[in-house]
C-alpha positions as CSV (number, residue, x, y, z in Angstrom):
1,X,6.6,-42.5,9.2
2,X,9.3,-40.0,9.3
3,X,9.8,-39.9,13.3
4,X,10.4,-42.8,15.2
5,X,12.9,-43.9,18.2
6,X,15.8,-45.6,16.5
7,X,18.6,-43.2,15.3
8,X,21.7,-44.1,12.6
9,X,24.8,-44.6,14.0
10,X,28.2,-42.2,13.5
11,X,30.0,-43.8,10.9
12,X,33.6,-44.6,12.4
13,X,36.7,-46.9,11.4
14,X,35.6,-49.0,14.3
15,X,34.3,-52.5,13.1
16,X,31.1,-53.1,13.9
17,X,28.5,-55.4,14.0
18,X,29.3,-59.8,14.3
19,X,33.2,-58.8,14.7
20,X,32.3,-56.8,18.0
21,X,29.9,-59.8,19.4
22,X,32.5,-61.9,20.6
23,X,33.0,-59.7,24.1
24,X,29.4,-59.5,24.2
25,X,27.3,-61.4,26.9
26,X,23.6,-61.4,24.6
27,X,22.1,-60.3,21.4
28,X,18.7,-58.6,21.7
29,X,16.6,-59.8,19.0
30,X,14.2,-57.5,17.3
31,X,12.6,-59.0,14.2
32,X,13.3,-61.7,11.7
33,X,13.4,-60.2,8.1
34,X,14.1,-61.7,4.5
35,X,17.8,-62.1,3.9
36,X,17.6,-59.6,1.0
37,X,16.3,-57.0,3.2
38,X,19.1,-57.3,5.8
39,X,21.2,-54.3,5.0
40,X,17.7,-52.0,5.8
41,X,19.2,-52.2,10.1
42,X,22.4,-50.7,9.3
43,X,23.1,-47.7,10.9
44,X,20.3,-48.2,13.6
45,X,21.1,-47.7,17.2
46,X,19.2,-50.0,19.7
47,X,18.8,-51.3,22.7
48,X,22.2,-49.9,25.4
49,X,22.8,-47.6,22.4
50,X,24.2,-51.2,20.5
51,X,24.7,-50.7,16.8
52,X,22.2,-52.7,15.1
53,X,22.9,-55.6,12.4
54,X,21.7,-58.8,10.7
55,X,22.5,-62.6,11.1
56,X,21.6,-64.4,8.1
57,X,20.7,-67.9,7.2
58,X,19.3,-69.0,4.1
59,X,16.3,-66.6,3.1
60,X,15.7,-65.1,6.5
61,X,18.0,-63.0,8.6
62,X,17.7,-61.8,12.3
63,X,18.3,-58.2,13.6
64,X,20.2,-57.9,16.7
65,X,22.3,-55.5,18.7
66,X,24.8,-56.8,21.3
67,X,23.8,-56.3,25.1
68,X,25.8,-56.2,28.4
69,X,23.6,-58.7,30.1
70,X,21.5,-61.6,29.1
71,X,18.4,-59.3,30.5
72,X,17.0,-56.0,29.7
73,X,15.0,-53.8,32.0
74,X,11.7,-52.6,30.6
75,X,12.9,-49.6,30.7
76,X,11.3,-46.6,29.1
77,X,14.2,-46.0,26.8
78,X,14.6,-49.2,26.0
79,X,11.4,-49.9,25.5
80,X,11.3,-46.9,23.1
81,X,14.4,-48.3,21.2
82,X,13.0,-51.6,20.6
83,X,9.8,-49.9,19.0
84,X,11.8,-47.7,17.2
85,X,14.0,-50.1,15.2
86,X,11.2,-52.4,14.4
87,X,9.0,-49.0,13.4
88,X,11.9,-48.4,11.2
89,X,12.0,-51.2,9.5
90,X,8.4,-51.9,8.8
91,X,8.8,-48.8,7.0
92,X,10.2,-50.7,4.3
93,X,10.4,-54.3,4.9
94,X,8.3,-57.7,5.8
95,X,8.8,-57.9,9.6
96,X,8.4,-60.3,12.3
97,X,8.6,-58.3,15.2
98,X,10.1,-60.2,18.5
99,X,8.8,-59.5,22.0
100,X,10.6,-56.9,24.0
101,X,13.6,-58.6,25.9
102,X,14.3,-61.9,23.4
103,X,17.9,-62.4,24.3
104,X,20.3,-65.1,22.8
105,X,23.5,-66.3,23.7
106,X,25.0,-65.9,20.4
107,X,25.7,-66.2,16.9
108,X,25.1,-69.6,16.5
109,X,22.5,-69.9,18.9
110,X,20.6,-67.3,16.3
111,X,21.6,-69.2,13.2
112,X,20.1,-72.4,14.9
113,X,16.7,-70.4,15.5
114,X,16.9,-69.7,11.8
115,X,17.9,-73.1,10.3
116,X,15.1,-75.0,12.5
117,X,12.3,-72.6,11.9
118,X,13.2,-71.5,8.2
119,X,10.1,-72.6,6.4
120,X,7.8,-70.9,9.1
121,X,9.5,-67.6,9.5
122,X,8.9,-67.6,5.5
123,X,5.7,-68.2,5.4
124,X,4.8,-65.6,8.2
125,X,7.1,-63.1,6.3
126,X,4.9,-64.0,2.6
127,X,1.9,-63.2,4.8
128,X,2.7,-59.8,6.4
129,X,4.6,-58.7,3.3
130,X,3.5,-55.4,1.8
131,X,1.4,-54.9,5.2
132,X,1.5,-53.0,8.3
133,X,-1.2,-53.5,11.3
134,X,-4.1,-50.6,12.3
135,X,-5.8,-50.8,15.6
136,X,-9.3,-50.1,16.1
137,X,-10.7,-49.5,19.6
138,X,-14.6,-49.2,20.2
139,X,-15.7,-48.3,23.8
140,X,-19.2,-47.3,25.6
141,X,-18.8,-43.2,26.2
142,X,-21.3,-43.5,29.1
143,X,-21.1,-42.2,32.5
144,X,-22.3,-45.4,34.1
145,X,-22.0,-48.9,32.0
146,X,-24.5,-50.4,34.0
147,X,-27.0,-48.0,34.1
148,X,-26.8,-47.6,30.2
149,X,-27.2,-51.2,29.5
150,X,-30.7,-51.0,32.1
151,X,-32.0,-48.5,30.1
152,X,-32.6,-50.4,27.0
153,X,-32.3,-54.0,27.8
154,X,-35.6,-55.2,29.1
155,X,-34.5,-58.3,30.4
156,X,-31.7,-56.5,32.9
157,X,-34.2,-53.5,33.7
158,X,-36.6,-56.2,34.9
159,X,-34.3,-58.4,36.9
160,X,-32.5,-54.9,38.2
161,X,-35.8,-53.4,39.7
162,X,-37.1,-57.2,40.9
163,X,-33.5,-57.1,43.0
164,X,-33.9,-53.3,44.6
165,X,-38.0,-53.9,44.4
166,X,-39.1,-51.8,47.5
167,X,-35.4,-50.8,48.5
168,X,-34.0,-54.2,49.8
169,X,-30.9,-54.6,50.6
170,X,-30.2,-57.5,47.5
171,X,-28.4,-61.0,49.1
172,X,-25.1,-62.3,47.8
173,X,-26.9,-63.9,45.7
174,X,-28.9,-61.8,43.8
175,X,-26.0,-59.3,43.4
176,X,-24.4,-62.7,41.4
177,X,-27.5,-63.2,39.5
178,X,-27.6,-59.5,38.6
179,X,-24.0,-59.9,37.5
180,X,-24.5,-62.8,35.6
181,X,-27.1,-60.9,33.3
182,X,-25.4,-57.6,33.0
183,X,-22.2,-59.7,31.7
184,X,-24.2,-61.8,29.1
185,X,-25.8,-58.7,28.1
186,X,-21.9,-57.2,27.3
187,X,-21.2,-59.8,25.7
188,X,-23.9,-60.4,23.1
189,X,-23.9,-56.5,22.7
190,X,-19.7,-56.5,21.5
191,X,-20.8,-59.8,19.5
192,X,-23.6,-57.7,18.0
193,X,-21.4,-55.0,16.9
194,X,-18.4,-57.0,16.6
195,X,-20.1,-58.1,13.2
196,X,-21.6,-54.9,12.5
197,X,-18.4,-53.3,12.1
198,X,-16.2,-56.4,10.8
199,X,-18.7,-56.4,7.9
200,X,-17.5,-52.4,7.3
201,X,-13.9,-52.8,6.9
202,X,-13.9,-56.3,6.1
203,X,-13.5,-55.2,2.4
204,X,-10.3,-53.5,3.2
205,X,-8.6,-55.6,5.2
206,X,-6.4,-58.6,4.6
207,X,-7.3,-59.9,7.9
208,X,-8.8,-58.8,11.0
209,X,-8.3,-59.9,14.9
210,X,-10.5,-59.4,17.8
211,X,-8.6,-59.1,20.8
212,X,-10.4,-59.5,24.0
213,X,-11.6,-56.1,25.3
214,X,-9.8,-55.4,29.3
215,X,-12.8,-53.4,30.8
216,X,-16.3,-53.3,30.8
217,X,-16.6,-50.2,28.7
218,X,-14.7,-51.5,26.1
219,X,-16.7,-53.0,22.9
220,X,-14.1,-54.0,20.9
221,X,-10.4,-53.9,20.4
222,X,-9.4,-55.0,16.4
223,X,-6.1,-55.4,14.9
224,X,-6.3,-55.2,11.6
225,X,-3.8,-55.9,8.9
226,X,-4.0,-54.1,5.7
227,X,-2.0,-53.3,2.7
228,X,0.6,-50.9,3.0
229,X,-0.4,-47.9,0.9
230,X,-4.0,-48.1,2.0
231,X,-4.3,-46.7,5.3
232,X,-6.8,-44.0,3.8
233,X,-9.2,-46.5,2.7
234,X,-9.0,-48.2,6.4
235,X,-9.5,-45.0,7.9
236,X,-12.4,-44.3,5.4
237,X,-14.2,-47.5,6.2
238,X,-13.6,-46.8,9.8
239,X,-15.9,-43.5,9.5
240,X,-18.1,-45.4,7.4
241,X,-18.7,-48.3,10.7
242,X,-18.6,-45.2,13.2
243,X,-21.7,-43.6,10.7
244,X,-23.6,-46.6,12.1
245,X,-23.4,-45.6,16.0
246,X,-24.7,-43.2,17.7
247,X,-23.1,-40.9,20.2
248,X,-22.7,-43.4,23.1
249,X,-19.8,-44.9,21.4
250,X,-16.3,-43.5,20.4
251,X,-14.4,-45.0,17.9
252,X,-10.2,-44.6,17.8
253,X,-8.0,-45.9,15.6
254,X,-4.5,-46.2,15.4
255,X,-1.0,-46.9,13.4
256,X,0.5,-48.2,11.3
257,X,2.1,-50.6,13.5
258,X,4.6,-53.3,12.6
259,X,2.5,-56.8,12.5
260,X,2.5,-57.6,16.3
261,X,-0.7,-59.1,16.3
262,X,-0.2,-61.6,12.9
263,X,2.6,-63.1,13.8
264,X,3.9,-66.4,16.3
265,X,7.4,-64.7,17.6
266,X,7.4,-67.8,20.1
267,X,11.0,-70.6,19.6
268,X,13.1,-72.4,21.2
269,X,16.6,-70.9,21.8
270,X,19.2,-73.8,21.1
271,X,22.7,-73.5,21.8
């Protein structure tokens, strides 16, 4: 992508980067990246409007920017910033992107992080390397969930009209039993075409997460991770799944996204 949220940095006779750290009360981490790929952050601006560098340690190096404070508001801007530099790098390099506000004490706190979890920050980096993540959301475009779901599934229908049979007011009871049904029906429905469209972009896909949907019109929310330069065969395969639906369902996909979804960004912050 040619647009994103992190901007390079005026170059100045200033020093920048670990000489300025020392007056510094955090260091916002971003994303852990191979070693070799450490000089792809310089000249990004982050979080506070902090110059962006690298802390290496064997193979792996971190990307920070110093901080006033040892917490970050989630701030719009700096919410944008942190998306930006790790947008910015993914354009080029593995990345293991590091929830928003991650804040070390320091410079040796960081190389700790690195030294301890060397071997697994490599073998996440090998597995998102050359790959960016694709989002695919699947909801129900109906007026009324409910309704839609009576109007095909016998079982519901039945246990629906034996509930309201005659205009009764339905107990407590029955309103859970009615519930019960119409949220097993959901649910084998997304499992249904869960699979359906799995098997579509299966073939193009390195690997492929189900998240769990947040509302009831929602059939499905995928991550997907897929090979760099092949975003027009995922988007391809995702018309090919949508072929398969009929209009009650709208399909949206989106990205590419650093690797949020494929990686454990979760350690322990020694001093």
């Amino acid at each position: 992508m040619s647009n994103h949220a992190a901007s390079r940095a005026q170059a100045t006779d200033e020093p920048m980067g670990a000489q300025q750290t020392a007056a510094k009360s955090g260091r916002c981490l971003y994303a852990m990246v191979y070693a070799a790929q450490a000089g792809l952050c310089d000249g990004l601006v982050g979080v506070a409007e902090g110059p962006v560098y690298a802390i290496s340690e064997g193979q792996v190096a971190a990307v920070v920017s110093d901080v006033p404070n040892k917490r970050i508001r989630p701030e719009r801007r700096h919410l944008a910033a942190h998306q930006g530099i790790l947008r910015a790098l993914s354009e080029e390099a593995a990345v293991l992107p590091m929830a928003f506000g991650t804040i070390a004490d320091g410079e040796e706190s960081i190389r700790t992080i690195l030294r301890s979890n060397q071997d697994d920050f490599l073998a996440q980096l090998r597995r998102v390397e050359g790959k960016v993540e694709m989002g695919l959301k699947v909801v129900w475009a109906v007026p009324n969930i409910f309704e839609y779901f009576v109007g095909f599934h016998a079982p519901l229908r039945e246990l629906r009209d034996e509930v309201f049979r005659g205009g009764r007011e339905p107990s407590q009871a029955d309103k859970i039993e009615l519930g019960r049904a119409f949220d097993t029906a959901l649910k084998e429905e997304r499992a249904r075409h869960l699979a359906t469209v799995a098997d579509a972009l299966r073939p193009v896909c390195s690997e492929i997460r189900a998240n769990e949907p947040h509302e009831e019109r929602e059939v499905m929310n995928l991550a997907c991770l897929i090979p760099r330069d092949t975003q027009a065969d995922f988007e391809a395969a995702v018309f090919e799944a949508a072929r398969q639906f009929d209009n009650n369902y709208s399909f949206d996909y989106s990205g590419p996204w650093p690797p949020f979804n494929f990686v454990n960004g979760e350690f322990q912050v020694q001093d």
